[in-house]
Residue frames as qw, qx, qy, qz and C-alpha x, y, z in Angstrom:
[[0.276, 0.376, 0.808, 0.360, 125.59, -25.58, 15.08],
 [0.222, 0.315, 0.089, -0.919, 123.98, -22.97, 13.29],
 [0.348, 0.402, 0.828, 0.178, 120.14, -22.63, 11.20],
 [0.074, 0.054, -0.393, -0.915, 118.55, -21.50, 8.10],
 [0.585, 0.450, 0.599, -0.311, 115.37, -21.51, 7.09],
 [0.012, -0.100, 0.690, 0.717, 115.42, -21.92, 3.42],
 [0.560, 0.404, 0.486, -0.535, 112.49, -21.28, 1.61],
 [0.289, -0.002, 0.815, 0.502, 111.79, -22.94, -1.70],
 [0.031, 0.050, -0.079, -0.995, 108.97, -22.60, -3.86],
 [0.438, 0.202, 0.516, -0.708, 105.56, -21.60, -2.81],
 [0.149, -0.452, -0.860, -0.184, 101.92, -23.96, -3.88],
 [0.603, 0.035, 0.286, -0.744, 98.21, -23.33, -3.53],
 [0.046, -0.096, -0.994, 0.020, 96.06, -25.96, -2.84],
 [0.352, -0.626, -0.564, -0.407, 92.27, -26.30, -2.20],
 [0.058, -0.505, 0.534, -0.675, 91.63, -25.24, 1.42],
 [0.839, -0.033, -0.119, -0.531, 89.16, -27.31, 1.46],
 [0.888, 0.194, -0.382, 0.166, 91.63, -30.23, 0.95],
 [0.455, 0.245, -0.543, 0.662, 94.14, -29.12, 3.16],
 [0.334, -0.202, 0.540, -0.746, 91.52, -28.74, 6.53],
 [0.244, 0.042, -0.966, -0.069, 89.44, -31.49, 5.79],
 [0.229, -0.688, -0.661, -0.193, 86.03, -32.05, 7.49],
 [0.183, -0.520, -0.320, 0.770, 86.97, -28.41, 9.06],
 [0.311, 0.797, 0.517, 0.022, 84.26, -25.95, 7.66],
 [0.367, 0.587, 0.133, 0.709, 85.51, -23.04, 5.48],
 [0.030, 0.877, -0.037, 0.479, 84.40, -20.46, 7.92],
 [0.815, -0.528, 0.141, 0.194, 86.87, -21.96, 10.28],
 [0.754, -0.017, 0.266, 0.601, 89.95, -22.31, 8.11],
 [0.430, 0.721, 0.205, 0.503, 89.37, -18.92, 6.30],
 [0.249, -0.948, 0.164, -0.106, 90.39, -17.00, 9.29],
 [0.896, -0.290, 0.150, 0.302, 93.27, -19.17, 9.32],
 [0.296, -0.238, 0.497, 0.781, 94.50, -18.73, 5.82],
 [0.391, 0.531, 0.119, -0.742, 92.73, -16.77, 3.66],
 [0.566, 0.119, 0.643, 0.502, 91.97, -18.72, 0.12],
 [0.020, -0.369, 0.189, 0.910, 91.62, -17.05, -3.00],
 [0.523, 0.261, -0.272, -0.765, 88.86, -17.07, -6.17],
 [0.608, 0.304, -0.658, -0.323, 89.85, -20.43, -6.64],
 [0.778, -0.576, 0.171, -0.182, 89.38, -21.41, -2.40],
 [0.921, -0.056, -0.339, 0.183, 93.09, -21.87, -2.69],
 [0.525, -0.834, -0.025, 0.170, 95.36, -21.28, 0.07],
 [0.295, 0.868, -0.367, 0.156, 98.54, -19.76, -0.31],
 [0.904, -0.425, -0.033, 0.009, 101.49, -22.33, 1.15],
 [0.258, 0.825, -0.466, -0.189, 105.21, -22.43, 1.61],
 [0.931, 0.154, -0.207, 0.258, 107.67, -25.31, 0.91],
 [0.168, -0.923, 0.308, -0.161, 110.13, -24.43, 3.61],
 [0.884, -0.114, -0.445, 0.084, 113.30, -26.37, 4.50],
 [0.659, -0.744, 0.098, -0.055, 115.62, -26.54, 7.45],
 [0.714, 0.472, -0.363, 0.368, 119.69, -26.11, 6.98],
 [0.645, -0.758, 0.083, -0.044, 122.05, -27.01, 9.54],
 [0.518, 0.712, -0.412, 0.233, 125.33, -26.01, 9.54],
 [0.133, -0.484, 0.678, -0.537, 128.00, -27.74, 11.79],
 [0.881, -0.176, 0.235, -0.370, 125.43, -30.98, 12.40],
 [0.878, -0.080, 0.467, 0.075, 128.04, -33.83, 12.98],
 [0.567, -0.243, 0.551, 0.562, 130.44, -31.98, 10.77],
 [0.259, 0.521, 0.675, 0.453, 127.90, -31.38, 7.67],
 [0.160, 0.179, -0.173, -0.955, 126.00, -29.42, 6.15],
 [0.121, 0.318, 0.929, -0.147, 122.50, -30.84, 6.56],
 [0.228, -0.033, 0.022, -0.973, 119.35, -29.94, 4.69],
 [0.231, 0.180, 0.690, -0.662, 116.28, -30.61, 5.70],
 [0.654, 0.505, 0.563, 0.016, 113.69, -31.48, 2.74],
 [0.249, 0.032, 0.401, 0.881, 113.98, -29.60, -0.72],
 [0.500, 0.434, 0.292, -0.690, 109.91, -28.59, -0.83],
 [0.450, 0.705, 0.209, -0.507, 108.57, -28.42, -4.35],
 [0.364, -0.295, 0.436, 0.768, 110.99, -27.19, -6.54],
 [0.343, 0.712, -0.106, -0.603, 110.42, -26.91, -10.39],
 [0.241, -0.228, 0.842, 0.424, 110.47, -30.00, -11.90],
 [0.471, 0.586, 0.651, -0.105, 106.94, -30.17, -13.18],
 [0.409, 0.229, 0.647, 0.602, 106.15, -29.46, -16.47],
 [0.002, -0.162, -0.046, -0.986, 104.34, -26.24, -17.51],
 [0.477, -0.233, -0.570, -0.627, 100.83, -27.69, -17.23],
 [0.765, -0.354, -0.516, 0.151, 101.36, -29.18, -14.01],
 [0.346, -0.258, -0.447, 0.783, 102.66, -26.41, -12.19],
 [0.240, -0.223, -0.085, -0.941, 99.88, -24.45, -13.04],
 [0.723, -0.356, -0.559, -0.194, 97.64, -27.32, -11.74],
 [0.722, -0.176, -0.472, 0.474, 99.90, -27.58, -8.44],
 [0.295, -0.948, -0.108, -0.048, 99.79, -23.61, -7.95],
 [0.764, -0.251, 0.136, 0.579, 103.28, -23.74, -8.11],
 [0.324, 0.867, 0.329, -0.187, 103.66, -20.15, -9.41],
 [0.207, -0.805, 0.467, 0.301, 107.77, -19.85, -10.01],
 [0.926, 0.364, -0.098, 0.017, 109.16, -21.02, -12.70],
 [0.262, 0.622, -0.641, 0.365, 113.01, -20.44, -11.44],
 [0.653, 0.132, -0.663, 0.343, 114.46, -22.92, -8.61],
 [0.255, -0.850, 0.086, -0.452, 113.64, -20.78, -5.45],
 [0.859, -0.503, 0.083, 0.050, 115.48, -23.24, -3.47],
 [0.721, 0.264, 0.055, 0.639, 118.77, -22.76, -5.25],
 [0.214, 0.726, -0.023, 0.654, 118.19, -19.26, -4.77],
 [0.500, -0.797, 0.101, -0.323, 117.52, -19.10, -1.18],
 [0.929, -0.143, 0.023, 0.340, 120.53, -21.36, -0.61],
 [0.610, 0.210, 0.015, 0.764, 123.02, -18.66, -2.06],
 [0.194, -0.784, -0.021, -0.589, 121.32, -15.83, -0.28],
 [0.780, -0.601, 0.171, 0.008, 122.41, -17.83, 3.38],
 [0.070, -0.712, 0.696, 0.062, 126.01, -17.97, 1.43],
 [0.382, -0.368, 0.821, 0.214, 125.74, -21.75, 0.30],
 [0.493, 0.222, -0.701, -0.465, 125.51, -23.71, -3.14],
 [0.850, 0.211, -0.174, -0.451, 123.70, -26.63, -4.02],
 [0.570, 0.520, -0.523, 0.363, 126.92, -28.33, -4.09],
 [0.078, 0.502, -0.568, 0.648, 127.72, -27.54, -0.40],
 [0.743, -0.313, 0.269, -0.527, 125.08, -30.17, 1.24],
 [0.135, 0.448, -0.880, -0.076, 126.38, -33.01, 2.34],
 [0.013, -0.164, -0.928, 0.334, 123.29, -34.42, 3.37],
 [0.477, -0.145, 0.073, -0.864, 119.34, -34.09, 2.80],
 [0.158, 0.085, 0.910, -0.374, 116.86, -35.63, 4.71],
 [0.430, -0.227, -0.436, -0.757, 113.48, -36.30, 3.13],
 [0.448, -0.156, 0.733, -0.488, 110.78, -37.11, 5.70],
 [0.657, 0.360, 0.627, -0.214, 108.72, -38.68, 2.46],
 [0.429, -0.144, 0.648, 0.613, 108.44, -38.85, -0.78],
 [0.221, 0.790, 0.568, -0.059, 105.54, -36.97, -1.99],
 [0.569, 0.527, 0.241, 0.584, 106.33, -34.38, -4.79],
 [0.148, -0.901, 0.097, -0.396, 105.97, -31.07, -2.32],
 [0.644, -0.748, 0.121, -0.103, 108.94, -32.38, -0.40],
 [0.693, 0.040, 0.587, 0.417, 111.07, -34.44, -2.78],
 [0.586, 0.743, 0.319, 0.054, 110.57, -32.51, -5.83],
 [0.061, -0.943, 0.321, 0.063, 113.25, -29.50, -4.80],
 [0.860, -0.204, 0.393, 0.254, 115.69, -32.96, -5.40],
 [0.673, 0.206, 0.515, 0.490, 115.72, -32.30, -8.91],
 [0.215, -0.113, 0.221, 0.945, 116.81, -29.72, -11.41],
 [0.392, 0.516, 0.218, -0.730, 114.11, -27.36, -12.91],
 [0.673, 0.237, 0.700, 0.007, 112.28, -28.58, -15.65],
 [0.094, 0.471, -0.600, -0.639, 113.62, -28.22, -19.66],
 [0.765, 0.416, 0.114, -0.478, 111.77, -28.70, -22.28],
 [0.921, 0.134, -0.355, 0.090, 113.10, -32.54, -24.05],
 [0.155, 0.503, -0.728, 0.439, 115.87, -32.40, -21.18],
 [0.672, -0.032, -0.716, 0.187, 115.83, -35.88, -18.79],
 [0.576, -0.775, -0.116, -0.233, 114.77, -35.35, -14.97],
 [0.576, 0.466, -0.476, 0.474, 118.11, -34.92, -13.09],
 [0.623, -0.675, -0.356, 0.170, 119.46, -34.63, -9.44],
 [0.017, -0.825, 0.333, -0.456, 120.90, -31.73, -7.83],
 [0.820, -0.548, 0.153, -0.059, 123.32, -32.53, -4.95],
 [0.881, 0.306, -0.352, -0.075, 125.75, -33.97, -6.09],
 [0.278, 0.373, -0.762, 0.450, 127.85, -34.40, -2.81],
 [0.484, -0.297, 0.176, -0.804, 124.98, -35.45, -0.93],
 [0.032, 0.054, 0.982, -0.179, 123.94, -38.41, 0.89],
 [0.670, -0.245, -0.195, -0.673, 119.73, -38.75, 0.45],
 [0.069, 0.076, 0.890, -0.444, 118.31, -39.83, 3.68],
 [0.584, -0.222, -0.223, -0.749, 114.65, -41.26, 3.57],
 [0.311, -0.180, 0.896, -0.260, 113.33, -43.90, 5.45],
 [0.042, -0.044, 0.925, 0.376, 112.66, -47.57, 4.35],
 [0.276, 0.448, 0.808, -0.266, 109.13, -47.25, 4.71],
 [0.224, 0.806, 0.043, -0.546, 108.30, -44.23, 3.40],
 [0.048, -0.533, 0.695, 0.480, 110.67, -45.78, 0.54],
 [0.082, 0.162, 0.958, 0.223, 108.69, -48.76, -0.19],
 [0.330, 0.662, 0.490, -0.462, 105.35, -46.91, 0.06],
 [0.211, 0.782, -0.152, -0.567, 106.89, -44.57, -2.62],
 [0.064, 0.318, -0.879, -0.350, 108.57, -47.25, -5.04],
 [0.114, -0.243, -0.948, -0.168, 104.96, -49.37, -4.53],
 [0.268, 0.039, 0.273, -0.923, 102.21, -46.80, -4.01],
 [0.190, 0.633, 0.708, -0.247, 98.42, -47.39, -3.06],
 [0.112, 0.641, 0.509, 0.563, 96.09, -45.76, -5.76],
 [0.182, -0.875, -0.421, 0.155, 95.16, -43.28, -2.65],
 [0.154, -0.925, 0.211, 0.275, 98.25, -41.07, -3.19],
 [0.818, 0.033, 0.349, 0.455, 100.09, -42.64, -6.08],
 [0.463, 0.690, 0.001, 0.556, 100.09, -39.25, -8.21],
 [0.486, -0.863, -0.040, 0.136, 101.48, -37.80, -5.40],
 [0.479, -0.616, 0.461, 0.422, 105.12, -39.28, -6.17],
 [0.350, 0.711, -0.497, -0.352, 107.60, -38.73, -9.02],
 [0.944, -0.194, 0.252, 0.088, 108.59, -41.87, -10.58],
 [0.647, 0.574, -0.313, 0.392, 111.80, -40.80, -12.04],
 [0.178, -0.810, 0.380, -0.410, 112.96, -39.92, -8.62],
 [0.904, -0.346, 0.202, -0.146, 113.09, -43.13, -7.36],
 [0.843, 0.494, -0.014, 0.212, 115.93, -44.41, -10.14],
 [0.177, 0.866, -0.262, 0.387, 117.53, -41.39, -9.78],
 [0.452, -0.735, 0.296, -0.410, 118.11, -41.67, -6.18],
 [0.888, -0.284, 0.346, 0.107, 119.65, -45.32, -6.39],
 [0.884, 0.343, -0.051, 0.314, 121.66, -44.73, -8.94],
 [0.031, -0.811, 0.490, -0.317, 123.54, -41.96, -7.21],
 [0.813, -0.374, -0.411, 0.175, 124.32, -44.76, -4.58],
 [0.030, 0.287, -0.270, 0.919, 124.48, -41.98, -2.32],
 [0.597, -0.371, -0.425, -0.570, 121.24, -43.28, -0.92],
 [0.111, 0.092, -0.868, 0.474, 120.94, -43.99, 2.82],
 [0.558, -0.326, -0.570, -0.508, 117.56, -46.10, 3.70],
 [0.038, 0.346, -0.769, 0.536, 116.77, -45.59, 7.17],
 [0.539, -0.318, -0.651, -0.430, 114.88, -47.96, 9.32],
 [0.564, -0.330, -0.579, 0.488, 115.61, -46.80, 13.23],
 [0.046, 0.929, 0.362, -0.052, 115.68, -44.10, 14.98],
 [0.287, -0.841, 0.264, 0.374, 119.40, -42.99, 13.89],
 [0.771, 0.621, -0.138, -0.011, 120.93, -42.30, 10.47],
 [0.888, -0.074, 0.151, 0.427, 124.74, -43.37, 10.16],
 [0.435, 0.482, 0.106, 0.753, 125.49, -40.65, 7.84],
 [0.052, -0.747, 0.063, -0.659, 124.20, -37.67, 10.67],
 [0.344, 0.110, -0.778, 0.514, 124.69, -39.51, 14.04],
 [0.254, -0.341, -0.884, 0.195, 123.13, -39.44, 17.28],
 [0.046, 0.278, 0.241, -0.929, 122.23, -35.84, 17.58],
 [0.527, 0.100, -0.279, -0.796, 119.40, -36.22, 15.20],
 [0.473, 0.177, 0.732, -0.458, 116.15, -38.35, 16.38],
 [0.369, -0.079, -0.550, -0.745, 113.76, -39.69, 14.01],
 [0.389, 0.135, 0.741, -0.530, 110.04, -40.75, 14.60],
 [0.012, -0.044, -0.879, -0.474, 107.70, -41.98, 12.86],
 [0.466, 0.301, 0.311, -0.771, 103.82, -41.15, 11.77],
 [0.178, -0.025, 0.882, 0.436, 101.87, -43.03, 9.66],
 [0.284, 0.617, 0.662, -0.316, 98.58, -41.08, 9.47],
 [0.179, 0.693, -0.319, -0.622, 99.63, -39.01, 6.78],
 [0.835, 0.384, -0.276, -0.280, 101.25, -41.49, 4.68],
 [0.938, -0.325, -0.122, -0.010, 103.35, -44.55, 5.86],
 [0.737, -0.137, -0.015, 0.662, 106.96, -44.24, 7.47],
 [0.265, 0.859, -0.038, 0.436, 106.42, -40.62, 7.01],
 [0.679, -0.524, -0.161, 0.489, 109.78, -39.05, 9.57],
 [0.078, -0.971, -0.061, -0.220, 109.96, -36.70, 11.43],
 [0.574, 0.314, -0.345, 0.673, 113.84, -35.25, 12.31],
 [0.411, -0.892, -0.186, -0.023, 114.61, -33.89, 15.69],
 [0.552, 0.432, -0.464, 0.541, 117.98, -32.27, 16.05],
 [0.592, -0.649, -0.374, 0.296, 119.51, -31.94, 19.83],
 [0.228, -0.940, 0.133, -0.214, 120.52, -29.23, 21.61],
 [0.230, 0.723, -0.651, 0.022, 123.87, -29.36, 22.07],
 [0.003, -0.174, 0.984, 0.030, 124.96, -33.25, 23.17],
 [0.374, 0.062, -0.821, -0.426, 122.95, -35.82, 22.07],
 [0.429, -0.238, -0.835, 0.250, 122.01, -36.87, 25.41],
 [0.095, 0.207, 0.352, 0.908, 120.52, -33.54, 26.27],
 [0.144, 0.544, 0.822, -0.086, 116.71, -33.73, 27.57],
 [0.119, 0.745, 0.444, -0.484, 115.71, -29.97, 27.01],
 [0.107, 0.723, -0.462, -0.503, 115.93, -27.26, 23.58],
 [0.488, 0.067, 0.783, 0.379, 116.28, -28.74, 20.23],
 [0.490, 0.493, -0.012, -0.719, 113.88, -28.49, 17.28],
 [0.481, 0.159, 0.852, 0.130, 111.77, -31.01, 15.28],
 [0.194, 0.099, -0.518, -0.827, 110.99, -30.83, 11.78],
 [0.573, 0.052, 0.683, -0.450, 107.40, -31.72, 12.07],
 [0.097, -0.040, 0.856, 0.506, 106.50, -32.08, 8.33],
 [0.352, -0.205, -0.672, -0.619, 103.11, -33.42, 6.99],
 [0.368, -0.602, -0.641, 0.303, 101.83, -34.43, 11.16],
 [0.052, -0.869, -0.278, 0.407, 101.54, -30.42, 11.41],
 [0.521, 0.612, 0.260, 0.535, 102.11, -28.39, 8.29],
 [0.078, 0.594, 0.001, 0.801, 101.72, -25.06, 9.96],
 [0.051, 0.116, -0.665, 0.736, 100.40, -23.79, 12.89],
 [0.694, -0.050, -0.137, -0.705, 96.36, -23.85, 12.05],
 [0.796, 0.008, -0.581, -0.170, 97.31, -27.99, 12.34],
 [0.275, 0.270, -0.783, 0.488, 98.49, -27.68, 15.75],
 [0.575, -0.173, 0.320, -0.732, 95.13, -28.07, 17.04],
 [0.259, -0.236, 0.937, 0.012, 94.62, -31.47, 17.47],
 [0.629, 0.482, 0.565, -0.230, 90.89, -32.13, 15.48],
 [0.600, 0.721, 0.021, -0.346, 92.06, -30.46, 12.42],
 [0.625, -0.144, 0.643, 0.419, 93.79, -32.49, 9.90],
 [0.259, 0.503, -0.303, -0.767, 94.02, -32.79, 6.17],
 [0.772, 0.456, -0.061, -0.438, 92.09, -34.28, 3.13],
 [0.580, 0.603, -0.514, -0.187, 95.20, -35.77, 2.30],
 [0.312, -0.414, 0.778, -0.354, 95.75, -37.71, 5.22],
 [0.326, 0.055, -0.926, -0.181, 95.70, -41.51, 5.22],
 [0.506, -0.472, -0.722, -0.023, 94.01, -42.03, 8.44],
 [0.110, -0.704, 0.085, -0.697, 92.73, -38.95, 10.14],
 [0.779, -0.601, -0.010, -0.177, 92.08, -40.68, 13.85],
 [0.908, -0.085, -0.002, 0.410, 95.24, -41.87, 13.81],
 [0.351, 0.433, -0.053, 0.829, 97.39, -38.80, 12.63],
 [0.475, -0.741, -0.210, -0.427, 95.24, -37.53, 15.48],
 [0.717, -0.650, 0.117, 0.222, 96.85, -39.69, 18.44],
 [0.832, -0.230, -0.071, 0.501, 99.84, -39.55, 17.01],
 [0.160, 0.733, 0.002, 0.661, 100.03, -35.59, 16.96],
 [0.513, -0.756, -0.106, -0.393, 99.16, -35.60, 20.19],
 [0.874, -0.226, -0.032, 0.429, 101.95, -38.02, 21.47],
 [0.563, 0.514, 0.053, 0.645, 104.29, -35.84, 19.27],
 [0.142, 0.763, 0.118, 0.619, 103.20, -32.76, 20.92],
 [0.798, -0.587, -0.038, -0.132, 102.69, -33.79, 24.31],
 [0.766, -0.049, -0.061, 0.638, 106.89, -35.01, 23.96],
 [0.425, 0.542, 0.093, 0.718, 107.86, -31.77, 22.39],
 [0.213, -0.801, 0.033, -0.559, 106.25, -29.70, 25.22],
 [0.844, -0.516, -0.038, 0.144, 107.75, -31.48, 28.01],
 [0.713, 0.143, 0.169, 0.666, 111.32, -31.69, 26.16],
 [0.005, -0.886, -0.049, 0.462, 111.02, -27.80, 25.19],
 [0.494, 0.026, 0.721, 0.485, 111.52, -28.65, 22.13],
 [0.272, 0.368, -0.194, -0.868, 110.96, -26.19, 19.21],
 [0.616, 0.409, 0.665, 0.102, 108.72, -26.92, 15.89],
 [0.139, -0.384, 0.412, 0.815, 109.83, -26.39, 12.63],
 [0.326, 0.497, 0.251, -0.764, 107.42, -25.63, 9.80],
 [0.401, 0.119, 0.647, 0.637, 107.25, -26.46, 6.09],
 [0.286, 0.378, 0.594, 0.649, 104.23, -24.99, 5.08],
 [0.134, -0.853, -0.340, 0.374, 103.11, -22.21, 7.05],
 [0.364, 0.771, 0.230, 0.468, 103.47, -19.42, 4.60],
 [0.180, -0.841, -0.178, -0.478, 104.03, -17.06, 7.55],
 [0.612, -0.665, 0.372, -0.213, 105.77, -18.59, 10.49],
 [0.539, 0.475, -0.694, 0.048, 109.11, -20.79, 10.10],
 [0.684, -0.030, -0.704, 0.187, 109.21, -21.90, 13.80],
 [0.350, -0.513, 0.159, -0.767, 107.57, -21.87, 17.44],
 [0.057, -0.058, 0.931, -0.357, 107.46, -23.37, 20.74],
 [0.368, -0.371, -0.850, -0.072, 104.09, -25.45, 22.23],
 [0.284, -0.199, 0.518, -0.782, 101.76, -23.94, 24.67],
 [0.280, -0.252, -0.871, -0.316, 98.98, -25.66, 26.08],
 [0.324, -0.432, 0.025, -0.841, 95.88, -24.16, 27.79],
 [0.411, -0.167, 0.685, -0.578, 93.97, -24.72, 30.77],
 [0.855, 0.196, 0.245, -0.414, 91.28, -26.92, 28.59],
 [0.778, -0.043, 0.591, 0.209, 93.96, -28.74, 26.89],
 [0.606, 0.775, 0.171, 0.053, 94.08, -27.10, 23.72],
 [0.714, -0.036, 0.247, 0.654, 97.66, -26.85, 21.57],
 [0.267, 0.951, 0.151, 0.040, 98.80, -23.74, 20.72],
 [0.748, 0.272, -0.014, 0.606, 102.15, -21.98, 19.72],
 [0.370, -0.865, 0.052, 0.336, 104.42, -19.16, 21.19],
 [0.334, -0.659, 0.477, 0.476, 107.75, -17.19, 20.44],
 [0.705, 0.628, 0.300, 0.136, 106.39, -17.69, 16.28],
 [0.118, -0.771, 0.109, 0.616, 109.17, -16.54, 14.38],
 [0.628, 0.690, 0.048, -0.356, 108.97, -15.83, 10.53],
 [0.683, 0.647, -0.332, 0.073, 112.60, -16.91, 9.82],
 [0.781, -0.431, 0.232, 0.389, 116.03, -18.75, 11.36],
 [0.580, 0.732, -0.277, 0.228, 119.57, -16.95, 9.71],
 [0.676, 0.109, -0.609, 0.401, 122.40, -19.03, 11.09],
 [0.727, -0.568, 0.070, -0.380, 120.26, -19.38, 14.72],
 [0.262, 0.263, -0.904, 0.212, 122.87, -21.17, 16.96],
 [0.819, -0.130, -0.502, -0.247, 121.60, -24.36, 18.62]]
């Protein structure tokens, strides 16, 4: 099996929002924000070639389906697909995924689903040999959202995504369509049923080596400290222990972590210091068919 990082296209946010009750002059050495205190983020995903046969990608970020007005609101500063493009720089099409895995359904992760946005043209899906994996929670959260994060999701995406019936709703910790070599878990301090993918190192059965998409429980590496969370989080104490579980597996397991929005750093093992504190080794900025 081999991996890509694919990078799709980049957001600012507040920073403010995205460290939560962590004080500016903390987070600014992190990431630096700009005029507008916003930080600079990427929408990264994760392609695996050779996973159970497929072609497997790993969210879509962002994309370009908002409307001019809204992607200036969202920081969303491309107007072209960047995920389409970075897909045919690693040599494959849109077309060629036979699988993507969404860990949620919030518009920076789900959005890269659909085509780029045309003025009176209908919200479409890209893919079109593709199986969409989400799980059932994260599905019903997103098809029946709580005012706290309803603009979050797209509601044409939801339609979309059953009528392809190409839709696989998982609710364990193994999809049908990618077998046993990929793990899911499950966090729910972010937002509910959010899941997290872990592919193995070669067989399934494995204990050491791999690499987990971590998503929204640790955007980047500034979140691998266990007090700092985000604004956007459902329930910060909670996304707390269960970062800590997460991380606490991963470093036992030697078990990489894979990034979305670190602007700067696609993927890096765990260290952990003599006082307990998380931190991250062997950072590296990019994966171009990385064998597994």
């Amino acid at each position: 099996m081999k991996l890509w990082s694919i990078l799709g296209n980049s957001q600012k946010l507040d920073g403010g929002a995205m460290f939560g009750n962590a004080p500016r002059g903390m987070w600014e050495r992190w990431l630096a924000p700009d005029a507008e205190n916003r930080i600079q983020l990427a929408c990264r995903a994760l392609l695996a070639e050779g996973l159970n046969g497929k072609t497997v990608l790993f969210e879509t970020g962002i994309g370009t389906f908002f409307e001019p007005k809204l992607r200036e609101r969202y920081g969303v500063a491309e107007e072209r697909h960047v995920l389409l493009d970075s897909l045919r720089e690693a040599g494959f099409s849109h077309e060629d995924i036979d699988a993507v895995v969404i860990s949620h359904l919030h518009f920076d992760h789900a959005g890269g689903l659909l085509a780029a946005w045309r003025e009176g043209a209908a919200p479409s899906l890209l893919f079109p040999n593709a199986t969409y994996i989400v799980g059932e929670e994260a599905w019903q959260r997103a098809t029946h959202p709580h005012p706290r994060d309803r603009a979050s999701f797209i509601p044409e995406l939801h339609p979309l995504l059953e009528a392809s019936q190409r839709l696989e709703r998982v609710q364990g910790a193994h999809s049908s369509t990618l077998g046993p070599q990929v793990r899911f878990t499950y966090s729910s301090g972010h937002t509910p049923g959010l899941m997290m993918a872990e592919i193995a190192a070669g067989n399934a059965t494995e204990k050491n080596g791999g690499i987990a998409f971590c998503s929204d429980l640790i955007p980047g590496r500034p979140w691998v400290h266990l007090p700092v969370t985000m604004g956007y989080d459902r329930y910060a104490e909670l996304l707390i222990d269960e970062k800590r579980a997460f991380l606490e597996d991963k470093l036992a397991r030697n078990v990489r972590l894979f990034f979305t929005h670190d602007p700067d750093c696609a993927s890096a093992h765990i260290v952990r210091d003599a006082k307990g504190r998380f931190g991250t080794r062997d950072e590296c900025t990019s994966l171009a068919g990385e064998s597994l």
